[in-house]
CHARMM-style PDB file with segment names, atoms N, HN, CA, C and O in Angstrom:
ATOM      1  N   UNK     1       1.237  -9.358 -17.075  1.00  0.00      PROA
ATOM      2  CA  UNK     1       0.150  -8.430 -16.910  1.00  0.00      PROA
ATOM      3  C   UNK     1       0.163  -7.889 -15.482  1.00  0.00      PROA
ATOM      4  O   UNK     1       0.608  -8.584 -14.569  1.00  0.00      PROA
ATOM      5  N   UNK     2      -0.341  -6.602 -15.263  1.00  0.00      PROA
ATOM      6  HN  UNK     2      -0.702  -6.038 -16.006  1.00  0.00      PROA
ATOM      7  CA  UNK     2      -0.280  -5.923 -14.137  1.00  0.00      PROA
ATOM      8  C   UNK     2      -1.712  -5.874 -13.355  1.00  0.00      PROA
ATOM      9  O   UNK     2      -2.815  -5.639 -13.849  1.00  0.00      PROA
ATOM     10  N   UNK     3      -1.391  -6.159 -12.016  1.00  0.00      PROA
ATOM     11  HN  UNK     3      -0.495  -6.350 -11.615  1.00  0.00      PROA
ATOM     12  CA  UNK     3      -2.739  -5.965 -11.196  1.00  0.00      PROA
ATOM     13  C   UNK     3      -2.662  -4.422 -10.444  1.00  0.00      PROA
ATOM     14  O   UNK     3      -1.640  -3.816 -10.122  1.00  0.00      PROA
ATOM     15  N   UNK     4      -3.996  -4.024 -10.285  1.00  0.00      PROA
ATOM     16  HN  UNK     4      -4.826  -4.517 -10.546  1.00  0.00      PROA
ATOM     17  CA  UNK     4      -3.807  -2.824  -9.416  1.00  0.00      PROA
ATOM     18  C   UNK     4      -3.684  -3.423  -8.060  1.00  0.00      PROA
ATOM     19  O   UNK     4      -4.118  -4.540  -7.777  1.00  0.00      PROA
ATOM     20  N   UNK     5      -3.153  -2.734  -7.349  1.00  0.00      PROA
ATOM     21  HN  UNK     5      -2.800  -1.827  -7.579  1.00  0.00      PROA
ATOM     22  CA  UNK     5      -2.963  -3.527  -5.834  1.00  0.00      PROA
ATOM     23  C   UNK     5      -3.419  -2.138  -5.271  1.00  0.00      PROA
ATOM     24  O   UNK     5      -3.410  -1.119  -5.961  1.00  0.00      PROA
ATOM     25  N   UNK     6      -3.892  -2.188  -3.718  1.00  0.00      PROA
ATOM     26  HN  UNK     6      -3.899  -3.016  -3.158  1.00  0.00      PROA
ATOM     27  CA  UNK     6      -4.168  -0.955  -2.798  1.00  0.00      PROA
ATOM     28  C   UNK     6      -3.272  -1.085  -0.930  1.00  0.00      PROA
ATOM     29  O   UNK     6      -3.303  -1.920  -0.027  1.00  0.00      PROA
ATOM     30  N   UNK     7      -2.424   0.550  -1.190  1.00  0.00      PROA
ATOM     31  HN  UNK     7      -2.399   1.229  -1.924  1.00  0.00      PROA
ATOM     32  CA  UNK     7      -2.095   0.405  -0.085  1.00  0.00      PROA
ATOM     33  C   UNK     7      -2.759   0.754   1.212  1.00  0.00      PROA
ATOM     34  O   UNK     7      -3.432   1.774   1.068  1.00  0.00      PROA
ATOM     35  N   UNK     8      -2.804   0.319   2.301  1.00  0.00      PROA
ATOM     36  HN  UNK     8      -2.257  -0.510   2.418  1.00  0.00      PROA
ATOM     37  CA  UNK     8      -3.266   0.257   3.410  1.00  0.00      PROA
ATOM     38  C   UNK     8      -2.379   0.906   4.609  1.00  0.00      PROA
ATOM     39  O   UNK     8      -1.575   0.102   5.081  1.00  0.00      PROA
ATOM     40  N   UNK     9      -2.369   1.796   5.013  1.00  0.00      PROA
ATOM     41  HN  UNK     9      -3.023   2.449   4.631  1.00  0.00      PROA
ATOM     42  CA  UNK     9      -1.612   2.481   6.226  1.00  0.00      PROA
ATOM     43  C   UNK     9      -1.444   1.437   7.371  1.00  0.00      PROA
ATOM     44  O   UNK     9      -2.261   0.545   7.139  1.00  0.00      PROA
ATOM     45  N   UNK    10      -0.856   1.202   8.321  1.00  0.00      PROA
ATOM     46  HN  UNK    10      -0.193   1.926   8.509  1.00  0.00      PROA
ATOM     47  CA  UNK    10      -0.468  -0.056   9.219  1.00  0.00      PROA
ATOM     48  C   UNK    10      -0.853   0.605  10.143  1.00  0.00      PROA
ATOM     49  O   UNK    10      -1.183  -0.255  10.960  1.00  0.00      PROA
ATOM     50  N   UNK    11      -1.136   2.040  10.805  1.00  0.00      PROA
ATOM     51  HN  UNK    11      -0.868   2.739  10.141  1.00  0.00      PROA
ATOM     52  CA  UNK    11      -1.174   2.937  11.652  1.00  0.00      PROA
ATOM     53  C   UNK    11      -3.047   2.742  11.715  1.00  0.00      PROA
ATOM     54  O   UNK    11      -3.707   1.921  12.352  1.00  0.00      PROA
ATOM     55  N   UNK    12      -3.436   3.687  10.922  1.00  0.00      PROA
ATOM     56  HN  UNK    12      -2.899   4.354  10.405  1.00  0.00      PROA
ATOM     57  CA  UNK    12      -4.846   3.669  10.917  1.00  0.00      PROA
ATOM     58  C   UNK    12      -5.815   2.940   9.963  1.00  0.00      PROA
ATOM     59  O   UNK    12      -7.040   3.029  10.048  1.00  0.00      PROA
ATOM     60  N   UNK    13      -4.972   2.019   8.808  1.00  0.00      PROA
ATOM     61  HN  UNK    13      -3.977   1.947   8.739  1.00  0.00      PROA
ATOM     62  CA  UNK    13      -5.907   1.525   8.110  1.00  0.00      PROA
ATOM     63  C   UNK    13      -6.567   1.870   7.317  1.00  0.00      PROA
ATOM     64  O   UNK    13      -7.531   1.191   6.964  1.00  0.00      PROA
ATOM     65  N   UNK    14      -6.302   2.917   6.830  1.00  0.00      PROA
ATOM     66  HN  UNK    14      -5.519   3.468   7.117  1.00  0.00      PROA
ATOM     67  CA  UNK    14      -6.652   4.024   5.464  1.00  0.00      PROA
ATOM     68  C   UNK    14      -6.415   3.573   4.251  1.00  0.00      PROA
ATOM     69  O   UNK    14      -5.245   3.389   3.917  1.00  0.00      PROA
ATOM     70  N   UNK    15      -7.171   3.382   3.608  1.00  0.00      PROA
ATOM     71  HN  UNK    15      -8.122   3.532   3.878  1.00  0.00      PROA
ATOM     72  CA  UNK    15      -6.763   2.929   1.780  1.00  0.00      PROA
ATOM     73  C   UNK    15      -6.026   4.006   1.422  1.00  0.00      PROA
ATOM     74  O   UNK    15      -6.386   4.919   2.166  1.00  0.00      PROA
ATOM     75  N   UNK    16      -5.098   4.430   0.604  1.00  0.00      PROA
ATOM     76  HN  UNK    16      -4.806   3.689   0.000  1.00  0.00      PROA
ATOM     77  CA  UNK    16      -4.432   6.053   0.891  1.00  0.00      PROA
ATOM     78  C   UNK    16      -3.976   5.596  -0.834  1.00  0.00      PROA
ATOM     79  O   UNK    16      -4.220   6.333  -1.789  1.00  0.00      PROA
ATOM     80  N   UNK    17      -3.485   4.638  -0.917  1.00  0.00      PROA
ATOM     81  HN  UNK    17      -3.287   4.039  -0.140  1.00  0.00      PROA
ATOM     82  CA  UNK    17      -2.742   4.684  -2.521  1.00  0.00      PROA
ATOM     83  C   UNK    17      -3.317   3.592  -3.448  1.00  0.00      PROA
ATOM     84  O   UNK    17      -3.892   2.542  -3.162  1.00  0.00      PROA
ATOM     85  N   UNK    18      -2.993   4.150  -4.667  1.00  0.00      PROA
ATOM     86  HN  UNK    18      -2.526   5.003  -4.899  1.00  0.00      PROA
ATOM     87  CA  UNK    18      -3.320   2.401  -5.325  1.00  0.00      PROA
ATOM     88  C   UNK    18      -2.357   2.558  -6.749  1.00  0.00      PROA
ATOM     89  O   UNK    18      -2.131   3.612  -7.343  1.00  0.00      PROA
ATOM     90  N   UNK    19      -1.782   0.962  -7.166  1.00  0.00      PROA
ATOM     91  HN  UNK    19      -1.965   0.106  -6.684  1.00  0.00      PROA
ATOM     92  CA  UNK    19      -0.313   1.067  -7.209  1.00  0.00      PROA
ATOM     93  C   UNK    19      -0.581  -0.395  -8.576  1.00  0.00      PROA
ATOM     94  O   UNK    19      -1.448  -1.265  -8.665  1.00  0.00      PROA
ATOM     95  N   UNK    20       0.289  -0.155  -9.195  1.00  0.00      PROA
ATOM     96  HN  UNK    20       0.994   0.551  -9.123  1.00  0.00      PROA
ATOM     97  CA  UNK    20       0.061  -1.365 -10.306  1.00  0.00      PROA
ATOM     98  C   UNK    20       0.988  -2.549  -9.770  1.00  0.00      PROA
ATOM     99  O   UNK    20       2.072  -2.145  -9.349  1.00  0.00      PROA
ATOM    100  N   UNK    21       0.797  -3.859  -9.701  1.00  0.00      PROA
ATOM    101  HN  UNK    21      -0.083  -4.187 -10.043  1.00  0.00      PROA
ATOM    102  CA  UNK    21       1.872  -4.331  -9.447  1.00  0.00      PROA
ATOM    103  C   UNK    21       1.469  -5.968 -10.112  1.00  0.00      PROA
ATOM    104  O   UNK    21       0.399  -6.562 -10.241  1.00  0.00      PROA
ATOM    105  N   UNK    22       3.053  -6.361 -10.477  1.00  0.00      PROA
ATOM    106  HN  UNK    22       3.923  -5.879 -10.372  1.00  0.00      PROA
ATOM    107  CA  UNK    22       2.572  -8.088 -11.660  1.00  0.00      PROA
ATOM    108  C   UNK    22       2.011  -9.122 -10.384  1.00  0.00      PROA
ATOM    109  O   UNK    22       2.238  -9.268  -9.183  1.00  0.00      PROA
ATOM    110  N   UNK    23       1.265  -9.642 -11.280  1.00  0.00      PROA
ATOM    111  HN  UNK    23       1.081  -9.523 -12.256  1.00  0.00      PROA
ATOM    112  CA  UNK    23       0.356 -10.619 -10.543  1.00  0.00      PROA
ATOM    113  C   UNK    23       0.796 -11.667 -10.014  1.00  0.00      PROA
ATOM    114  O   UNK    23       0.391 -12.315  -9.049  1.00  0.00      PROA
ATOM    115  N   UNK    24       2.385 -11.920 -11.285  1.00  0.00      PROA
ATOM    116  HN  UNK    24       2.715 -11.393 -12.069  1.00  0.00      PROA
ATOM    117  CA  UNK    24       3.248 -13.511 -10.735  1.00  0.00      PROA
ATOM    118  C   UNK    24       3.942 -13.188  -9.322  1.00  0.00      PROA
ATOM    119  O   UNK    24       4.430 -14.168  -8.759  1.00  0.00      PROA
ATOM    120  N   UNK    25       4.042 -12.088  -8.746  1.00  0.00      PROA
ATOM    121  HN  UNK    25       3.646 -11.291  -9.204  1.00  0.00      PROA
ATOM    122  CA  UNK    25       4.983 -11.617  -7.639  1.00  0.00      PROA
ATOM    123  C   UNK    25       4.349 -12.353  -5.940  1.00  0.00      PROA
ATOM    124  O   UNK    25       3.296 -12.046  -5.381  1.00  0.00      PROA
ATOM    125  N   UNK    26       5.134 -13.108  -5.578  1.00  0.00      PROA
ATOM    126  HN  UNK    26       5.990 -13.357  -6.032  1.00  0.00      PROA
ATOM    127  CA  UNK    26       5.140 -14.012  -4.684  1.00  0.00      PROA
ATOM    128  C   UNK    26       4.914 -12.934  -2.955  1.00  0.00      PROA
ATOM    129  O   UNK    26       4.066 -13.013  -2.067  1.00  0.00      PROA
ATOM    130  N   UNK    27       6.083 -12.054  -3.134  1.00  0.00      PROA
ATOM    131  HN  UNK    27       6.772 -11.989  -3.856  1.00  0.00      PROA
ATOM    132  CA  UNK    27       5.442 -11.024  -2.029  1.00  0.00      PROA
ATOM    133  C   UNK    27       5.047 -10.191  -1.641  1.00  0.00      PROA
ATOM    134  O   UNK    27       5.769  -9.369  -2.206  1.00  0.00      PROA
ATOM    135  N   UNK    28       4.120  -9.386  -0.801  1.00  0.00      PROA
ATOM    136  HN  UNK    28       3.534 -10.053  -0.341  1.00  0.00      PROA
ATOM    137  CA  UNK    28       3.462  -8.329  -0.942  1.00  0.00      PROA
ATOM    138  C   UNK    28       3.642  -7.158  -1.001  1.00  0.00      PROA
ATOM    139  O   UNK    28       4.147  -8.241  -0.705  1.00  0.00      PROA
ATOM    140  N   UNK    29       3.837  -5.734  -1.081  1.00  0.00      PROA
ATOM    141  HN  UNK    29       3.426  -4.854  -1.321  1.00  0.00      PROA
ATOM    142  CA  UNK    29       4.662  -4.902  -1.165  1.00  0.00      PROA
ATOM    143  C   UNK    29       4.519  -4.082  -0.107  1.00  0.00      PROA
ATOM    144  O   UNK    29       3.415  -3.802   0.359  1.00  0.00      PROA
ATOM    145  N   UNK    30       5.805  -3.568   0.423  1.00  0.00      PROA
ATOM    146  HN  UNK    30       6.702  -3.796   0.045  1.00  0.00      PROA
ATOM    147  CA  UNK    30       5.636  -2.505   1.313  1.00  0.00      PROA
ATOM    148  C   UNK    30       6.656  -1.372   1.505  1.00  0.00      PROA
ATOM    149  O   UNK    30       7.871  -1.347   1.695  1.00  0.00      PROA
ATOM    150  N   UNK    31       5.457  -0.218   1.351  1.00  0.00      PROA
ATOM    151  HN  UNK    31       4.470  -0.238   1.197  1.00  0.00      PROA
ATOM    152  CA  UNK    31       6.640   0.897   1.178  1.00  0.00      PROA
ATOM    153  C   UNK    31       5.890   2.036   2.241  1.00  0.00      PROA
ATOM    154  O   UNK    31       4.716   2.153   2.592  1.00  0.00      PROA
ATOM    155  N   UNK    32       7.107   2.797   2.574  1.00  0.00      PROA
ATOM    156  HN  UNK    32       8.061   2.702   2.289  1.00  0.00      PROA
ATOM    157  CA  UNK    32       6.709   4.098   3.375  1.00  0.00      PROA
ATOM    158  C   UNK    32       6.442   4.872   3.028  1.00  0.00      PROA
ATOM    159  O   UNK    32       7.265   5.547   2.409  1.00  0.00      PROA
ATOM    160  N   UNK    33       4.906   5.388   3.207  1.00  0.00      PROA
ATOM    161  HN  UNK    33       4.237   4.840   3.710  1.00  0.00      PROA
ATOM    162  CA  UNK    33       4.817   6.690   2.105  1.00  0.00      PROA
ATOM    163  C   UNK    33       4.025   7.834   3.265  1.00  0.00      PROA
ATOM    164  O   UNK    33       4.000   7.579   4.469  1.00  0.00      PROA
ATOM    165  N   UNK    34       3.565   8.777   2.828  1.00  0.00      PROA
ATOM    166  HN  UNK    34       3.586   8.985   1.850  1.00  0.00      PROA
ATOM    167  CA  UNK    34       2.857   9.517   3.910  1.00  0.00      PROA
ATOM    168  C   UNK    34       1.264   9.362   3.752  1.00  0.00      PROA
ATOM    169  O   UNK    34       0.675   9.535   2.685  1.00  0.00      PROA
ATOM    170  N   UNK    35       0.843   9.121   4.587  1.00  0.00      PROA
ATOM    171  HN  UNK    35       1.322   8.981   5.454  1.00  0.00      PROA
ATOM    172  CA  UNK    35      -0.617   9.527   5.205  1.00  0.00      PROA
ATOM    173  C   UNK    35      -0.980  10.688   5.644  1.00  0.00      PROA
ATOM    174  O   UNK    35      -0.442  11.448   6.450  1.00  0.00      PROA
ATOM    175  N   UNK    36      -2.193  10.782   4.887  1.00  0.00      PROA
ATOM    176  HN  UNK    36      -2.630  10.165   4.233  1.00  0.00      PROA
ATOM    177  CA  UNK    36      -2.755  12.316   5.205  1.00  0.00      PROA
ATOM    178  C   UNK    36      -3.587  12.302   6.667  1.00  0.00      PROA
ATOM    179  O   UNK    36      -3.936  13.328   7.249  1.00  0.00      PROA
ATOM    180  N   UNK    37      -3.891  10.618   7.253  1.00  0.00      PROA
ATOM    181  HN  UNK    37      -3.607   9.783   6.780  1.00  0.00      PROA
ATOM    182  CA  UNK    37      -4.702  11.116   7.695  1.00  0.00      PROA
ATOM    183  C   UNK    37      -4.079  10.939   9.362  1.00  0.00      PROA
ATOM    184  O   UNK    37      -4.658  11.334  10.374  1.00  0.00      PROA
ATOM    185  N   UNK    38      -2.877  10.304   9.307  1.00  0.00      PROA
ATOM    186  HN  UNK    38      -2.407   9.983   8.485  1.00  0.00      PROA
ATOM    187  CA  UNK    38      -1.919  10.242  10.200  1.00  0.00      PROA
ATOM    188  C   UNK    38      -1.246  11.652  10.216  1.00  0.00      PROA
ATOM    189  O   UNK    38      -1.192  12.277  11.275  1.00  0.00      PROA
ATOM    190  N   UNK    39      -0.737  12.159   9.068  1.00  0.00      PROA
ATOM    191  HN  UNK    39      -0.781  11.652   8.207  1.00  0.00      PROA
ATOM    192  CA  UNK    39      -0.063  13.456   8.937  1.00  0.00      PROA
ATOM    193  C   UNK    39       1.683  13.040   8.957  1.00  0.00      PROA
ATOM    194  O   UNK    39       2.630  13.806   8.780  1.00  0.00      PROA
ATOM    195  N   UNK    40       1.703  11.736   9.204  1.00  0.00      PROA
ATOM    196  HN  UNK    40       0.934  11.113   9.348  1.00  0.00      PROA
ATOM    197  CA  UNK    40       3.140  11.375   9.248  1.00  0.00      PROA
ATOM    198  C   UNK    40       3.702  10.085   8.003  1.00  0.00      PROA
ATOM    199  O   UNK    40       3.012   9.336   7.311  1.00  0.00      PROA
ATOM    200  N   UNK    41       5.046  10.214   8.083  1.00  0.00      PROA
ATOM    201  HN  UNK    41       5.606  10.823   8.644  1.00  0.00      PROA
ATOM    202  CA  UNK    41       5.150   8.997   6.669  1.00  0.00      PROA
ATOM    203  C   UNK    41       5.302   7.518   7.858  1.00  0.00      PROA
ATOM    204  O   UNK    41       5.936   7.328   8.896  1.00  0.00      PROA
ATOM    205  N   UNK    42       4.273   6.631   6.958  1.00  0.00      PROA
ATOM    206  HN  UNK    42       3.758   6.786   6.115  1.00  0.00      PROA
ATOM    207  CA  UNK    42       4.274   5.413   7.611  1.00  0.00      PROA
ATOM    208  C   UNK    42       4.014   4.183   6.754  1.00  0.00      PROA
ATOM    209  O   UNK    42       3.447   4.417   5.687  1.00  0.00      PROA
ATOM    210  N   UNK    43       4.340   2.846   7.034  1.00  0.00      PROA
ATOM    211  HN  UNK    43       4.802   2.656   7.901  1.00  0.00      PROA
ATOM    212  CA  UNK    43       4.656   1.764   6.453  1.00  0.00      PROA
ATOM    213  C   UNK    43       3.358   1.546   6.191  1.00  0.00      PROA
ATOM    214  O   UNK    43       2.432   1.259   6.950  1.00  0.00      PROA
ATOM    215  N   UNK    44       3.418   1.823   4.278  1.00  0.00      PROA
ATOM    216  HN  UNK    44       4.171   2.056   3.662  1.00  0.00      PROA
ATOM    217  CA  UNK    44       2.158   0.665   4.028  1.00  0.00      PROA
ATOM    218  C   UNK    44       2.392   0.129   3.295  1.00  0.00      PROA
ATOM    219  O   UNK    44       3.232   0.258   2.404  1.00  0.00      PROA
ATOM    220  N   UNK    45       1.123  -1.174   3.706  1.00  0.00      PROA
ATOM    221  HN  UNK    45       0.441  -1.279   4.430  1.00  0.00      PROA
ATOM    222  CA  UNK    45       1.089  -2.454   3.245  1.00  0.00      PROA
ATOM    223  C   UNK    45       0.046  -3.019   1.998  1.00  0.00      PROA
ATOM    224  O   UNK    45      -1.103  -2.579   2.036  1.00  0.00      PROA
ATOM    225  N   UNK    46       0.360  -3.865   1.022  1.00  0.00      PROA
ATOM    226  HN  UNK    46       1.294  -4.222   0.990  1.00  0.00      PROA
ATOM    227  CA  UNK    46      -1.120  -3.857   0.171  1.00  0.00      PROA
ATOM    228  C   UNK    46      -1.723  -4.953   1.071  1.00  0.00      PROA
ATOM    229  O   UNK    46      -1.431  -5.671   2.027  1.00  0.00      PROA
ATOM    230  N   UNK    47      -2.894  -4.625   0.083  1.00  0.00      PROA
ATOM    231  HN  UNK    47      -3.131  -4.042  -0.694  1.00  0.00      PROA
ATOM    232  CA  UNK    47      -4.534  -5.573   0.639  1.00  0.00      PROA
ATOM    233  C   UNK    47      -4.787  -6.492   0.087  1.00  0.00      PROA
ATOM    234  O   UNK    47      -4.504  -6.697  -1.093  1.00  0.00      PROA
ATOM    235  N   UNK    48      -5.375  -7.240   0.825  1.00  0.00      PROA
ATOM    236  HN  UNK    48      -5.604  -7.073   1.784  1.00  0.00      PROA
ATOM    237  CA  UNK    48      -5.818  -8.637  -0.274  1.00  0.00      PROA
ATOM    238  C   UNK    48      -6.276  -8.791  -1.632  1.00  0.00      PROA
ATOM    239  OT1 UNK    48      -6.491  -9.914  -2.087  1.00  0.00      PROA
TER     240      UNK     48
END
């Protein structure tokens, strides 16, 4: 079964995406995507 997970910008801390991901998965995900509110593509991270 899939959890929604939410990404978090590392820059400013912006909730910006939200992303399905399985619940058994041991590590957290991180991908580079763009921020609108940075204006640049930057590493985010999910949230607790």
């Amino acid at each position: 079964m899939k959890a929604k997970a939410i990404l978090v910008c590392s820059k400013c801390n912006s909730r910006n995406y939200h992303v399905a991901h399985a619940k058994t998965a041991t590590k957290r995900i991180e991908v580079k995507k763009y921020c609108p509110h940075c204006q640049q593509a930057t590493i985010h991270k999910e949230s607790c």
